[in-house]
C-alpha positions as CSV (number, residue, x, y, z in Angstrom):
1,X,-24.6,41.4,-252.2
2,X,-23.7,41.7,-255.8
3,X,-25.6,43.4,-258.4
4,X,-27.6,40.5,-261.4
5,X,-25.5,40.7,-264.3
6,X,-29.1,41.7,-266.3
7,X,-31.3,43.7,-264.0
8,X,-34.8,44.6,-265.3
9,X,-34.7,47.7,-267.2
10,X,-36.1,51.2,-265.7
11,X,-38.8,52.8,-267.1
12,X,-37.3,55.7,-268.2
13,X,-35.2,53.0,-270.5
14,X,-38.0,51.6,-271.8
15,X,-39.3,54.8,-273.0
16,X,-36.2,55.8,-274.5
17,X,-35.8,52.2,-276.3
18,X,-39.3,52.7,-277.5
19,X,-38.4,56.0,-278.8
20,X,-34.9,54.8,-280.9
21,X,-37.0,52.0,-282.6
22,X,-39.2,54.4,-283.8
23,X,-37.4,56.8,-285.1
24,X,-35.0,54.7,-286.9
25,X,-33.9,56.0,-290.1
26,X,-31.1,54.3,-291.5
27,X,-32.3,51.3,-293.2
28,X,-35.0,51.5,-296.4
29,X,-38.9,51.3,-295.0
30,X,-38.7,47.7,-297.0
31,X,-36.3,47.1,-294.3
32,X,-37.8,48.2,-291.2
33,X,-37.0,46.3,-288.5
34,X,-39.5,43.5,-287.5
35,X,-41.9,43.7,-284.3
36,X,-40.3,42.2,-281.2
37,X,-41.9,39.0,-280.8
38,X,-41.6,39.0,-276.9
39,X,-43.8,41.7,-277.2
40,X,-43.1,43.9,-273.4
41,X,-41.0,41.0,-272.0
42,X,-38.4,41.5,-274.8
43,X,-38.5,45.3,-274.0
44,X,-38.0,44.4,-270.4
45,X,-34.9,42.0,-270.2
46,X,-33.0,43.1,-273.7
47,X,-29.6,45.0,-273.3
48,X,-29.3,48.7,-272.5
49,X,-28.9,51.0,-275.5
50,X,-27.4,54.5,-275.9
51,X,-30.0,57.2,-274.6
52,X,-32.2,58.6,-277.8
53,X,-34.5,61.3,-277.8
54,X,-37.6,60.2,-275.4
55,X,-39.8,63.0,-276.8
56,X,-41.8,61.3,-279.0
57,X,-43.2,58.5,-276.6
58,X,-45.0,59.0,-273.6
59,X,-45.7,57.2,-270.6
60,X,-49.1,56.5,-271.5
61,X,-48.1,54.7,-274.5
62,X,-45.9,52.7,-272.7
63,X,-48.7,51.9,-269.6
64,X,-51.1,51.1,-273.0
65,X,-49.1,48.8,-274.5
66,X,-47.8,46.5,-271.7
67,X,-51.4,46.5,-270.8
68,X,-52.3,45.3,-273.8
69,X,-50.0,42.6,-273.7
70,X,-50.4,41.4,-270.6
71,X,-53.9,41.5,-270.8
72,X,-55.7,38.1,-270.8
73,X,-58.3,36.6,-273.8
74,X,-61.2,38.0,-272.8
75,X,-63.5,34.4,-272.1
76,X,-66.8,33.5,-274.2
77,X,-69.9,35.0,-272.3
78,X,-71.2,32.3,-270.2
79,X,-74.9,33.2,-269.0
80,X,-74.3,32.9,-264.7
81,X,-76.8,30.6,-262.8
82,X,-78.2,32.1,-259.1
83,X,-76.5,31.1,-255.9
84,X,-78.8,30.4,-253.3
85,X,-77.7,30.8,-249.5
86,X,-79.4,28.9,-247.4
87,X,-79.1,31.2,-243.4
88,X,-76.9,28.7,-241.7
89,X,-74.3,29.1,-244.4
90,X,-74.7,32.4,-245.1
91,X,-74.4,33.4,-241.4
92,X,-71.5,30.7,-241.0
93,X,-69.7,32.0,-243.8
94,X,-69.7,35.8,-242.4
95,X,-68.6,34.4,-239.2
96,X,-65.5,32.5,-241.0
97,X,-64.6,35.7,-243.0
98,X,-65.3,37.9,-239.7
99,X,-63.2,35.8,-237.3
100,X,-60.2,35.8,-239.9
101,X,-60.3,39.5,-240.7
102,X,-60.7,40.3,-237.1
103,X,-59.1,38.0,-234.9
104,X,-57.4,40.3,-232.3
105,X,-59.0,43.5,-231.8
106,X,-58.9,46.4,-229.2
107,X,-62.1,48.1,-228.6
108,X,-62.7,51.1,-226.1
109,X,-66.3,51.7,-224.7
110,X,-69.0,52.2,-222.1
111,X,-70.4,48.9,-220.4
112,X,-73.9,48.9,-220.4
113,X,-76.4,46.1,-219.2
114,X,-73.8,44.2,-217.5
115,X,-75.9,40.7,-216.4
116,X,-73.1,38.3,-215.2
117,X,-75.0,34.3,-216.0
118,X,-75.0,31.1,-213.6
119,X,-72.7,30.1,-215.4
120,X,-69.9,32.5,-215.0
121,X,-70.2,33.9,-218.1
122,X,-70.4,37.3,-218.3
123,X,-72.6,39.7,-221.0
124,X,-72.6,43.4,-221.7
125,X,-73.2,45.8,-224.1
126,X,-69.6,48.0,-225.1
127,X,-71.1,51.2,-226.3
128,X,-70.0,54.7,-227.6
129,X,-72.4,58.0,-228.7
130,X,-72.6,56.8,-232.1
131,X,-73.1,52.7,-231.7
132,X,-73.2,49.5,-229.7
133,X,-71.6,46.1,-229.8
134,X,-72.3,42.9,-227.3
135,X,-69.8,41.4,-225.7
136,X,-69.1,38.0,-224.0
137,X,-67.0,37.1,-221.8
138,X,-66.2,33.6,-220.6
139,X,-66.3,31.8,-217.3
140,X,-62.7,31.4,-217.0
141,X,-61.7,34.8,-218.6
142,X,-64.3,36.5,-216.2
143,X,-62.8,35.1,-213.1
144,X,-59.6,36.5,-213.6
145,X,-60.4,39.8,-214.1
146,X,-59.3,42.0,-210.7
147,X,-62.4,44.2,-210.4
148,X,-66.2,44.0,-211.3
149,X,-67.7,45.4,-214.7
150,X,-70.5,47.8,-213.8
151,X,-73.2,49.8,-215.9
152,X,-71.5,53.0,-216.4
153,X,-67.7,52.5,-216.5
154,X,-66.4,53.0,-219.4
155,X,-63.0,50.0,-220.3
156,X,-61.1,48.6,-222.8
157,X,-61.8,45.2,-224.1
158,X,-59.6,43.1,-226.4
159,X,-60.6,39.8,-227.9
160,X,-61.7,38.6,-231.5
161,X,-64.9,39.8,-233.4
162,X,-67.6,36.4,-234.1
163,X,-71.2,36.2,-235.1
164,X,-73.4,34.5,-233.0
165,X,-75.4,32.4,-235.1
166,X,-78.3,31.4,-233.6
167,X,-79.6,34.7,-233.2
168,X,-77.5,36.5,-236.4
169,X,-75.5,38.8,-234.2
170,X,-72.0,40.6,-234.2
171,X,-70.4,40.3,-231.2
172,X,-66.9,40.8,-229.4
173,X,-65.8,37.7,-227.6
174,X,-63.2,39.3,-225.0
175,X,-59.8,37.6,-223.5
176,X,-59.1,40.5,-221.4
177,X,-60.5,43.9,-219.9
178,X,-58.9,47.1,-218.6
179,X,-61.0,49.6,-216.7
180,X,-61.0,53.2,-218.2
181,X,-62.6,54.8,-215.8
182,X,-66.3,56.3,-215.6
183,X,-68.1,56.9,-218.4
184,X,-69.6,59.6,-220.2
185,X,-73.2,58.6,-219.2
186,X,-71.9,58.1,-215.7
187,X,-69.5,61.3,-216.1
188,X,-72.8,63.8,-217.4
189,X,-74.9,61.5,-214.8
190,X,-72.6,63.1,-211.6
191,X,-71.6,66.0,-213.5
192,X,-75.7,67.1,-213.6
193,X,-76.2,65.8,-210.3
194,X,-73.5,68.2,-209.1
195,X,-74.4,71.0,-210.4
196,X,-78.4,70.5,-209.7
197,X,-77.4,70.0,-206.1
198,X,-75.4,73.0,-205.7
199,X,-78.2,75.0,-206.7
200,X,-80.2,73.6,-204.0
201,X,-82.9,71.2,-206.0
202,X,-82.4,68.4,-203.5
203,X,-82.5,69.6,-200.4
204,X,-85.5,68.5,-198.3
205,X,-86.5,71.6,-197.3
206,X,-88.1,72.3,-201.0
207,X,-89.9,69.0,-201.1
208,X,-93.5,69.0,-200.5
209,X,-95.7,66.3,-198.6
210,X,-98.0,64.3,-200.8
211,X,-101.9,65.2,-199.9
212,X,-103.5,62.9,-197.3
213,X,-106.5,62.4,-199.6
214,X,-106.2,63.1,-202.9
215,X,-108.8,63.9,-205.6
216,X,-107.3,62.4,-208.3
217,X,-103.8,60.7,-209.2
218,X,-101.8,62.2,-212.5
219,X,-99.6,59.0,-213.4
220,X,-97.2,60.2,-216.6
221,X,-96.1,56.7,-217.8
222,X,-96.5,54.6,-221.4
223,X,-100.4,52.7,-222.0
224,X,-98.4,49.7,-223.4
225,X,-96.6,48.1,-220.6
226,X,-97.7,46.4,-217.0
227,X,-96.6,49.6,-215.6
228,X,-100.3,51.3,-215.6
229,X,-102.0,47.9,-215.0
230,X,-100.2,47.6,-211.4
231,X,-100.5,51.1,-210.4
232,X,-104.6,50.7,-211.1
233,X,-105.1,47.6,-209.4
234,X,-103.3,48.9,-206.2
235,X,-105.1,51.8,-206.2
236,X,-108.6,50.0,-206.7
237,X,-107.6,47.7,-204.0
238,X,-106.7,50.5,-201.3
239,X,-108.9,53.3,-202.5
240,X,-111.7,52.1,-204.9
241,X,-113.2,56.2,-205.0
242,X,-109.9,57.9,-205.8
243,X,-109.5,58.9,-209.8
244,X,-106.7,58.1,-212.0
245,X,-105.9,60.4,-214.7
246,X,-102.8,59.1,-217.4
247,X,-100.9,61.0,-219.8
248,X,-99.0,58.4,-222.5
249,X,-95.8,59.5,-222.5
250,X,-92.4,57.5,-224.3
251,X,-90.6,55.8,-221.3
252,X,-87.4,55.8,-223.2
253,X,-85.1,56.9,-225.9
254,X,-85.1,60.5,-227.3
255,X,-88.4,61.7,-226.9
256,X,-88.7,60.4,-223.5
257,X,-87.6,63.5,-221.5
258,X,-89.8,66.0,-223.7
259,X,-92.7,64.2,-223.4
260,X,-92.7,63.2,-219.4
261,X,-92.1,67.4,-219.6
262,X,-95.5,67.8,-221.4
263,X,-97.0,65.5,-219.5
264,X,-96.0,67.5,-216.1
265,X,-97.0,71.1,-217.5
266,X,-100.6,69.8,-219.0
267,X,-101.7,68.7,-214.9
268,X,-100.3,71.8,-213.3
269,X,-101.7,73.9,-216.0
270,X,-105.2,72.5,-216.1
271,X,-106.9,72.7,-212.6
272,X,-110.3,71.6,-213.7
273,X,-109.2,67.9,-213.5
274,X,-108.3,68.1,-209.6
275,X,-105.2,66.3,-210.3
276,X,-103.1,66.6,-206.6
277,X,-100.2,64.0,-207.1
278,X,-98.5,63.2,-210.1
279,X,-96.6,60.5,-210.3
280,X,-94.0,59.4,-213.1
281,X,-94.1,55.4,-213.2
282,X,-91.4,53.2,-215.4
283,X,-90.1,49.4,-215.1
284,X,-87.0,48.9,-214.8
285,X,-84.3,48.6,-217.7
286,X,-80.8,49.3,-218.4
287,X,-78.8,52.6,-218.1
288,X,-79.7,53.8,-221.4
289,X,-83.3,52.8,-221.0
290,X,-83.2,55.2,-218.3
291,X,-81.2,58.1,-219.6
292,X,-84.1,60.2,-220.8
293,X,-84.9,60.6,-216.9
294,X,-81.5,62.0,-216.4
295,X,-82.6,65.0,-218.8
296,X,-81.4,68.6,-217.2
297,X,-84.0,70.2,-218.4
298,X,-87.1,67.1,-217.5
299,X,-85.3,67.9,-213.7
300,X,-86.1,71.5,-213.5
301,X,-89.8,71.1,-215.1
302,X,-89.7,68.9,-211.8
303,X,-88.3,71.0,-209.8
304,X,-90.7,74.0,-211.0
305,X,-93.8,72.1,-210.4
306,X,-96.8,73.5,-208.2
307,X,-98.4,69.7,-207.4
308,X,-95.9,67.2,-205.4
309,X,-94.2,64.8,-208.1
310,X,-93.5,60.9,-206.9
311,X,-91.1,59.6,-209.1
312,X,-91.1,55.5,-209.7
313,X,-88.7,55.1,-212.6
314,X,-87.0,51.6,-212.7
315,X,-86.2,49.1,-209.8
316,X,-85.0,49.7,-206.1
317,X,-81.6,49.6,-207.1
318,X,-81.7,51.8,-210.3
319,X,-81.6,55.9,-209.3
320,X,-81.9,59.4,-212.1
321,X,-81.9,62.8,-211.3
322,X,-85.8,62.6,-211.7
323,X,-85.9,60.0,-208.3
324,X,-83.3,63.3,-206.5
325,X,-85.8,66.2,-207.4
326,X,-88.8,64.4,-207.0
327,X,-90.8,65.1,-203.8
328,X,-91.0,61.7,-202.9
329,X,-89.1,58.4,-204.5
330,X,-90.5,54.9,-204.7
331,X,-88.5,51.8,-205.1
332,X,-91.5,50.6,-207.7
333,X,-94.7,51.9,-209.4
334,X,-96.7,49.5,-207.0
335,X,-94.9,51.3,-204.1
336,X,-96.0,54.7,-205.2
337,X,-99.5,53.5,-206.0
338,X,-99.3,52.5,-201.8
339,X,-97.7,55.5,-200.9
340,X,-100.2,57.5,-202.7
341,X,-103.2,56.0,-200.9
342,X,-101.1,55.8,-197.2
343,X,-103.3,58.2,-195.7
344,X,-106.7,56.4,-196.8
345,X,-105.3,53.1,-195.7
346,X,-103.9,54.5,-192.1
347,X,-107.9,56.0,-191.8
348,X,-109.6,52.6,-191.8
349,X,-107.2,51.2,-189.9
350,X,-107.6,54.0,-187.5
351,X,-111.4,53.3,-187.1
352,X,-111.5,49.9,-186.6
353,X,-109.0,51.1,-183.9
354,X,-111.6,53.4,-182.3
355,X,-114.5,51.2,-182.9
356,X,-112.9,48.6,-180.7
357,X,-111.6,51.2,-178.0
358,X,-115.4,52.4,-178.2
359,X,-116.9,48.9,-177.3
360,X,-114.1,48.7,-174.7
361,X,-115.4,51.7,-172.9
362,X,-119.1,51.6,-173.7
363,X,-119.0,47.9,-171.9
364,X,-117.1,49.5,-169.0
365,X,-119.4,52.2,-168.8
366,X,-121.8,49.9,-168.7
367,X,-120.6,47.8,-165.8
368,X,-119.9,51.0,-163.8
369,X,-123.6,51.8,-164.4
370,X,-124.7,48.4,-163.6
371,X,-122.8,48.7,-159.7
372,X,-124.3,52.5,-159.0
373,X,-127.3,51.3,-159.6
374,X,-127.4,48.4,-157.0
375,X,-126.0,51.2,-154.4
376,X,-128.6,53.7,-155.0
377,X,-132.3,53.4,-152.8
378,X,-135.6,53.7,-154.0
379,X,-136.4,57.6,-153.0
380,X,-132.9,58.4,-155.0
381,X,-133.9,56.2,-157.8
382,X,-137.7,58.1,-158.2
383,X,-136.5,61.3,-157.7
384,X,-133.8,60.6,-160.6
385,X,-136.5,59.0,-162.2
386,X,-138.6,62.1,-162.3
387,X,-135.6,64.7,-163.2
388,X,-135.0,62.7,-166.2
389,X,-138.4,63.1,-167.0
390,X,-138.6,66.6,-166.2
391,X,-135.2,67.2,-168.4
392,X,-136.9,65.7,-171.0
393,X,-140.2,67.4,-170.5
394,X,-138.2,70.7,-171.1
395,X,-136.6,69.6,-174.3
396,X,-139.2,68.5,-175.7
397,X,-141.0,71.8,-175.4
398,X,-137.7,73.1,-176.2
399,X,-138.1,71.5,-179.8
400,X,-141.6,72.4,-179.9
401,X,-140.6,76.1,-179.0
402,X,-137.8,75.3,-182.3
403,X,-140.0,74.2,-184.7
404,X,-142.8,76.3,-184.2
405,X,-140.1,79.7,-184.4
406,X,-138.5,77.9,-187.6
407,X,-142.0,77.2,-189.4
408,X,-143.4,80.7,-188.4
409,X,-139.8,81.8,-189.7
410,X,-140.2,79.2,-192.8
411,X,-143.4,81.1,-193.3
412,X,-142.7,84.7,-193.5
413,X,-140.1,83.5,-196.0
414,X,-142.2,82.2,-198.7
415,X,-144.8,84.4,-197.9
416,X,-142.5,87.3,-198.6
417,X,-140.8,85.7,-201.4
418,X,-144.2,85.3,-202.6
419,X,-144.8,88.9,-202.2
420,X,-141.9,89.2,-204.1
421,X,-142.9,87.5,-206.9
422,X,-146.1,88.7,-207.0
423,X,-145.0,92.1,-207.8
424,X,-143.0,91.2,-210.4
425,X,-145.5,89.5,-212.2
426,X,-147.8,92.3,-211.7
427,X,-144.9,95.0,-213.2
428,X,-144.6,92.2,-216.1
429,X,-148.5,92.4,-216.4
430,X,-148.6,88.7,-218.4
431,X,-152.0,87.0,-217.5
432,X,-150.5,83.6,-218.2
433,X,-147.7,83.7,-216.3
434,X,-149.0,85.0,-213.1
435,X,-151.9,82.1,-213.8
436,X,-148.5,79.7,-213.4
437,X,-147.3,81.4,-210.8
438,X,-150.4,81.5,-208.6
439,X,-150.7,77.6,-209.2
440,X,-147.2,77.0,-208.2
441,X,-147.7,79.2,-205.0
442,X,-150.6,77.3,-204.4
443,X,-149.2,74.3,-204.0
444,X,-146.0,75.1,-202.5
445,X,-148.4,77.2,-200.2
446,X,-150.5,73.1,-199.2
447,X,-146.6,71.3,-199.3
448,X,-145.7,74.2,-197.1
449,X,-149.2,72.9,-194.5
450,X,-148.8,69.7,-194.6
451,X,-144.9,70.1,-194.4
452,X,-146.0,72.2,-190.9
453,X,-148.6,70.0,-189.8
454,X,-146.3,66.9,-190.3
455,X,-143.7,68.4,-188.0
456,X,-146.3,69.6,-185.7
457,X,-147.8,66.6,-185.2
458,X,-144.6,64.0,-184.8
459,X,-143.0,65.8,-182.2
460,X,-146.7,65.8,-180.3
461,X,-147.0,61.7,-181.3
462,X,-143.2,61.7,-179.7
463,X,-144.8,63.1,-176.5
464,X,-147.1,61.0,-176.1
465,X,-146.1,58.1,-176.6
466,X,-143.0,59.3,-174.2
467,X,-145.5,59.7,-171.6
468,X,-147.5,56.6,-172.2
469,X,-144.2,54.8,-171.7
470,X,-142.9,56.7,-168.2
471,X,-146.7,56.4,-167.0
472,X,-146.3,53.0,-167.5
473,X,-143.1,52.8,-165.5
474,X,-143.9,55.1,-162.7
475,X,-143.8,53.3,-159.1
476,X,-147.0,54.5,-158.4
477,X,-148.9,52.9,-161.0
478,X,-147.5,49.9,-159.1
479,X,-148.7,50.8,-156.1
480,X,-152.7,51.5,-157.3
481,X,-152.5,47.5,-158.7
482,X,-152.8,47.1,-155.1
483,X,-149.3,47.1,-154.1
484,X,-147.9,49.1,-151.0
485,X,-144.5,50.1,-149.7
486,X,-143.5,49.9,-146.3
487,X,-140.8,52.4,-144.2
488,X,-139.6,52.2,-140.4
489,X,-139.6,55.1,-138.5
490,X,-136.4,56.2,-139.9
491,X,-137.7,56.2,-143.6
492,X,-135.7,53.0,-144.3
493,X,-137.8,50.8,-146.8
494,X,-138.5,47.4,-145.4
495,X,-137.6,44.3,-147.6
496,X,-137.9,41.6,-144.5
497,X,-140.1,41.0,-141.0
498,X,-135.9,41.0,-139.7
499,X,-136.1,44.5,-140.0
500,X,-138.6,45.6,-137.3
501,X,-139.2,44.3,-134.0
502,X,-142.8,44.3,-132.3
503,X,-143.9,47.8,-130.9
504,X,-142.0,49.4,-134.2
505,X,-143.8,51.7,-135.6
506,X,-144.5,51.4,-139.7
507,X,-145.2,53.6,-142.4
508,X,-147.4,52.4,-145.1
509,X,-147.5,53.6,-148.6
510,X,-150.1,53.1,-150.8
511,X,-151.9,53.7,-154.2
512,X,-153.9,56.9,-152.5
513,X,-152.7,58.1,-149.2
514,X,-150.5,56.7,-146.2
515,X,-151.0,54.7,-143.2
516,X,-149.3,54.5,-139.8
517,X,-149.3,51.8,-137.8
518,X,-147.2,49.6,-134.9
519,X,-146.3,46.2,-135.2
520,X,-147.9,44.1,-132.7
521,X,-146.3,40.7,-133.6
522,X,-144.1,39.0,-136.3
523,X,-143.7,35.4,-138.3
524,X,-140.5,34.8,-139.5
525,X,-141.7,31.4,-140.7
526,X,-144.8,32.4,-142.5
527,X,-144.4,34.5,-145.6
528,X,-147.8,34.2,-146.7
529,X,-149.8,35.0,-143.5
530,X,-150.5,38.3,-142.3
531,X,-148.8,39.9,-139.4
532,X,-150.3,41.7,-136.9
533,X,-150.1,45.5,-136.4
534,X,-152.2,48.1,-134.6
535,X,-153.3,51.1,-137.3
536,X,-153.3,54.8,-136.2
């Protein structure tokens, strides 16, 4: 391409053409020439001179004065009026200037709360150390995609930055996702768990059974949330007598490890509140929410505890390294809160259990009873009949023989505790003490008589009326009302005129002494006549 026949001058020529107007000398000062007109555009496309002497102007003066020409009127001072946004255009403006400025972007992060909709649409948070941006992708983006976006895996997203306006938030609306890999949450998460594994902090050997029936329950878990209320209404349901002691504690972000840490050491270091379990309770939430329970140092003030820890952070499906030292996981509080009161549970059901296995064989027992007793005759049933009384005879004056050694015992007690106290009052030699003292003997001394004669006497009343009852049972109390029982020669008690033949001979029993006699005839028909016998 050929060079313009008058290309813009450099600026080291304008310098030196500034320079030879300046110092020209020849003509008179009345015939200076005049200022260029064109002002910087006459310096600028004029013809080339003969290099001068560029000492005397400097680049500054040059930048000055073609600023200075080119520099526009300044306009009148016009007072500015308020613009007023209302949030609809405000937010729809940033979202035009936002889309424009970053239409096609690459972005690199951690997925976080991935919840894939109904709809197809999938939502996430993209995240880094430092920050976090939502991220939508669509239906028809989302399906295909060749594997599944997970919490913890760290990918590479490209798509075009947009606000969305009906909440006021900056988010990355993705065409396309590449996996990356794990990561770094995920990374530390199985880094930790490693490492707190291979020093033996999950094997099962170290983990301790919860108590059957504990005192009280240590729950570690924030006041604010529906956590505490379901733990205490399980609890109260299962095992209304068993105490719930909580220690607020931040359930996530930074302080969240250090404080579930406090919360651990102030139960095992304070005994006096008979705290047996402890348990750590959380909802559920997203990765991060969770993070503070994946705290190296919250595992090993786990791991170091002397009561049994449950942990019940987050849903079934959500794990920490708190859930892997713990003695015991549960899938939910409410689950711990049960697992907690097991034991009490497991009792009742084991009485009611018992108590019907008890009716069961106290109404076979009974039956039993009920058939030896139609197979055993009248001289078995008196002689039983007196043993028991007899064998309760002798414990009766067994209890009697009791008492009396316990109240004679009971006795020599106070009376040498009195003893006692007498001669300390006498070595203390103060009248109105010892006046207290021998009023308060005195009446311990009538509580202690009437205490003795009421003992005395009940047993005596138990007697008695023991007696009165067995008297009034007795077969021969029967027999003087007039009544008589009759025996073959064999001993065999008769219950029908079948059972002898005439010529037997019959022993009568009755209220005072025995008769013998034969039988000299019998009347089957007649049951209300008397039959005839010969009396020896």
């Amino acid at each position: 391409m050929a060079a313009p026949e008058n290309p813009p001058a450099s600026l080291a020529q304008l310098i030196r053409r500034r320079a030879a107007t300046g110092r020209s000398s020849g003509p008179p000062s009345s015939l200076k020439p005049k200022p260029d007109r064109l002002g910087q555009f006459g310096l600028l496309f004029s013809e080339p001179e003969v290099a001068a002497d560029d000492s005397a102007v400097t680049i500054a003066d040059v930048i000055a004065e073609r600023e200075r020409i080119e520099a526009p009127a300044s306009p009148p001072l016009v007072p500015q009026q308020r613009k007023l946004w209302a949030v609809a255009e405000l937010v729809s403006a940033l979202r035009g200037k936002v889309e424009r400025e970053y239409s096609d972007v690459w972005v690199e992060g951690e997925i976080s709360n991935c919840r894939p909709a109904p709809s197809g649409h999938l939502y996430f948070t993209l995240k880094d150390g430092n920050a976090q941006l939502l991220v939508v992708l669509f239906r028809r983006e989302a399906a295909l995609l060749r594997f599944k976006p997970t919490d913890g895996l760290a990918v590479l997203a490209r798509g075009r930055v947009s606000v969305f306006e009906s909440r006021g938030q900056l988010q990355l609306i993705a065409e396309t996702l590449e996996p990356r890999g794990a990561g770094a949450l995920q990374l530390a998460f199985e880094q930790l768990k490693a490492k707190l594994r291979a020093e033996g902090l999950f094997e099962l050997e170290r983990k301790r059974p919860l108590p059957a029936f504990p005192r009280t329950v240590g729950v570690i878990t924030s006041t604010k949330g529906a956590v505490l209320r379901d733990i205490v209404t399980v609890i109260r349901r299962r095992h209304a007598c068993l105490d719930i002691l909580v220690f607020p504690a931040a359930m996530q972000g930074v302080t969240c490890a250090g404080d579930v840490a406090r919360g651990l050491r102030y139960f095992n270091a304070n005994p006096q509140h008979n705290v047996d379990v402890i348990v750590i309770a959380r909802g559920g939430g997203s990765a991060e929410d969770l993070a503070g329970f994946n705290d190296e140092a919250l595992a090993r003030t786990i791991a170091d505890s002397e009561l049994p820890v449950v942990s019940a952070v987050g849903h079934e499906t959500d794990f920490t390294i708190a859930d892997f030292v713990a003695d015991l996981r549960a899938p939910t509080p409410s689950a711990a809160a049960e697992l907690v009161t097991a034991a009490q549970h497991r009792v009742e059901e084991r009485v009611q259990s018992l108590a019907a296995r008890l009716f069961r064989a106290m109404r076979y027992q009974q039956m039993h009873a009920q058939q030896r007793f139609t197979r055993v005759s009248a001289a078995s049933a008196f002689a039983r009949i007196r043993d028991s009384i007899g064998r309760r005879q002798q414990r009766v004056d067994q209890d009697r023989f009791r008492l009396e050694a316990a109240t004679e015992a009971l006795l020599r007690e106070r009376a040498a505790r009195l003893r006692m106290l007498t001669e300390r009052l006498q070595r203390q030699d103060v009248h109105r003490s010892v006046l207290r003292a021998q009023a308060k003997n005195e009446r311990l001394r009538e509580r202690l008589l009437r205490t003795g004669s009421s003992l005395l006497r009940t047993p005596a009343q138990r007697v008695t009326r023991a007696e009165t009852r067995l008297q009034a049972l007795s077969p021969t109390a029967v027999l003087q009302r007039g009544y008589a029982l009759v025996f073959n020669a064999e001993g065999k008690l008769l219950r029908s005129a079948d059972d002898v033949t005439a010529g037997d001979e019959i022993r009568t029993r009755l209220g005072q002494g025995e008769l013998r006699s034969r039988v000299l005839s019998k009347n089957e028909n007649d049951t209300a006549g008397p039959t005839g016998t010969d009396t020896a």
